[in-house]
C-alpha positions in Angstrom: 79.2 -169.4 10.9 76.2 -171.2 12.2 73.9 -173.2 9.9 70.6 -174.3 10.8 68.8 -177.2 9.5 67.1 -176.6 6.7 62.8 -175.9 7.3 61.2 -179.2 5.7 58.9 -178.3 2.4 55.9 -179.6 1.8 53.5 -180.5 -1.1 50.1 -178.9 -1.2 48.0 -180.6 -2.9 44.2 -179.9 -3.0 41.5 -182.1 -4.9 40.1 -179.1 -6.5 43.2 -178.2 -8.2 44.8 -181.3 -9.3 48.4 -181.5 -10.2 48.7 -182.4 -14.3 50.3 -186.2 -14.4 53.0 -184.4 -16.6 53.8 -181.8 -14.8 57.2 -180.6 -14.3 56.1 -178.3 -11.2 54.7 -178.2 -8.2 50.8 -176.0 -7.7 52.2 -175.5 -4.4 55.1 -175.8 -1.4 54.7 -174.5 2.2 58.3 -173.9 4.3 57.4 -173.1 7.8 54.4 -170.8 8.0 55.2 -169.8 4.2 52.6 -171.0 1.4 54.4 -170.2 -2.1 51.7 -171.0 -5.0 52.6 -171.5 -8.8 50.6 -169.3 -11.4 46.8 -170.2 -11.1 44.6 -169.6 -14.6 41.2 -171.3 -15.0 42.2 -174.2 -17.2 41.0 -176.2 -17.8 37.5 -173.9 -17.1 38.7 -172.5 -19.8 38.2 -175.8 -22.0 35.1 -177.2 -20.6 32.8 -173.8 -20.8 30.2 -173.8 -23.5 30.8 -170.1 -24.4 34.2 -168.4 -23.4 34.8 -167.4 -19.9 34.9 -163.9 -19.8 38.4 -162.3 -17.8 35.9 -161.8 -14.7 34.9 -165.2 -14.6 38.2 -166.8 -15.6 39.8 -164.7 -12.5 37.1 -166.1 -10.2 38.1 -169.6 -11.1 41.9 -168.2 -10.4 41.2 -167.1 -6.9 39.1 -170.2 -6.0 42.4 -172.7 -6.6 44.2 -170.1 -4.8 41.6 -170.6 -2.0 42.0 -174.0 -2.3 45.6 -174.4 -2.4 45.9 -171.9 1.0 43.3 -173.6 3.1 45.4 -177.1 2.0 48.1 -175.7 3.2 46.5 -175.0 6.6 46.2 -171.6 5.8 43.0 -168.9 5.1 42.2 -166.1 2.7 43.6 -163.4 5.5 47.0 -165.0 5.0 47.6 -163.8 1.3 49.8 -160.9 1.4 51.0 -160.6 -2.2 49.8 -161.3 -5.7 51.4 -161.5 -8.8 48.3 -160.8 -11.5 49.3 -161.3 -15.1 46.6 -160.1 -17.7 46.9 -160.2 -21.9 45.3 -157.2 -22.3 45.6 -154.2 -19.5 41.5 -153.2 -20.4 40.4 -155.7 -18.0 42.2 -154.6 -15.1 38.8 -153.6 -13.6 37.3 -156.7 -14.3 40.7 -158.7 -12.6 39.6 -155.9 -10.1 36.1 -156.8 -9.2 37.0 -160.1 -8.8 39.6 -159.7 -6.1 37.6 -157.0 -4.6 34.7 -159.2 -3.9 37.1 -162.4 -3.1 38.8 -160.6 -0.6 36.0 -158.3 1.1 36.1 -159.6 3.9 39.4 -159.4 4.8 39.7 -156.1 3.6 36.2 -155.6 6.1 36.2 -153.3 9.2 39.8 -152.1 8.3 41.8 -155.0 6.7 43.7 -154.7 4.2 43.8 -156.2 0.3 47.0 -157.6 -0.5 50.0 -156.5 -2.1 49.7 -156.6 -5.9 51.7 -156.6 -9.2 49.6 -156.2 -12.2 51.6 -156.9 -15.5 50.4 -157.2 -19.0 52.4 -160.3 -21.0 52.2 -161.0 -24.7 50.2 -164.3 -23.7 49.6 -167.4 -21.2 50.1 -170.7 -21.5 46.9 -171.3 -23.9 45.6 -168.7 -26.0 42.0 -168.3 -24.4 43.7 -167.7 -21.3 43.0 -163.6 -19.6 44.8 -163.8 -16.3 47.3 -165.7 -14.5 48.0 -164.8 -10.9 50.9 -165.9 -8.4 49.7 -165.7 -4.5 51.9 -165.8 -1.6 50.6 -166.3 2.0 52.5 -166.5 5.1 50.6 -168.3 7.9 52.0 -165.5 10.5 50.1 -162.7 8.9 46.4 -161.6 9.5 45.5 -158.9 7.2 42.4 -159.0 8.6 43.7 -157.1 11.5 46.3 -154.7 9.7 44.3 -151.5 10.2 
C-alpha cells in the first residue's frame, strides 16, 4: 500500500478575527485547496454593542469573519460550499436567511449557486446573548459562481 506524504496545514489567521490568547483551537486550517473554519458567532460584537444585536445583525458579524478567514486563506466568498448554521431559536431562520442571502448574492448572481447548508436549533452557544453560530467550509477548487 502506497502512502503519500501528508498535505502540510496551515494557520489562518486574520487581524479582524483574532485568535483568543487562551484558546484551545484554531479559527482556521487550510490543507491543500481546503479552508476548514471553526464556529464563527459575533463575540465579542456581542459585548461591545450598546443595545443587543439583533440575530440579523449578529449573523452579519458571523459572515464577515467568515469572509475574513477565507480571503486569509487565499480564498473568496465563491469558494464556500457548505455551512453549518446553528440558531437558539428556529423563529429567526429568516432573519439567519436574509443575511446569507444578501452576503452571498453575488455568487448566487447570473446562475450561481448559494451554498450547501445545515440549519440546526441547539439549546444554547457559548454565551447566552449569542443567536447564531455558523461552521463554513471552502475549497479553493470550487467556483459556485459558475455552478449554473
Amino acid at each position: 500500500m502506497r502512502i503519500d506524504r501528508p498535505l502540510k496545514a496551515e494557520r489562518i489567521r486574520a487581524q479582524a478575527v483574532p485568535d483568543p490568547d487562551a484558546a484551545t483551537w484554531s479559527n482556521g486550517i487550510r490543507v491543500g485547496n481546503d479552508i476548514l473554519l471553526s464556529g464563527m458567532t459575533a463575540h465579542p460584537a456581542t459585548r461591545d454593542a450598546s443595545e443587543p444585536l439583533t440575530t440579523y445583525e449578529q449573523t452579519q458579524v458571523v459572515l464577515g469573519k467568515i469572509r475574513a478567514l477565507v480571503e486569509a486563506g487565499g480564498g473568496r466568498l465563491a469558494n464556500i460550499y457548505k455551512l453549518v448554521v446553528y440558531v437558539t431559536d428556529m423563529a429567526d431562520k429568516d432573519e439567519v436567511g436574509r443575511a446569507r442571502r444578501e452576503f452571498f448574492a453575488d455568487v448566487a448572481a447570473n446562475g450561481g449557486a448559494y451554498p450547501c447548508s445545515t440549519l440546526v436549533q441547539v439549546s444554547g452557544l457559548v454565551f447566552p446573548e449569542l443567536r447564531v453560530e455558523i461552521e463554513a467550509f471552502a475549497r479553493l477548487d470550487i467556483d459556485l459562481s459558475a455552478a449554473g
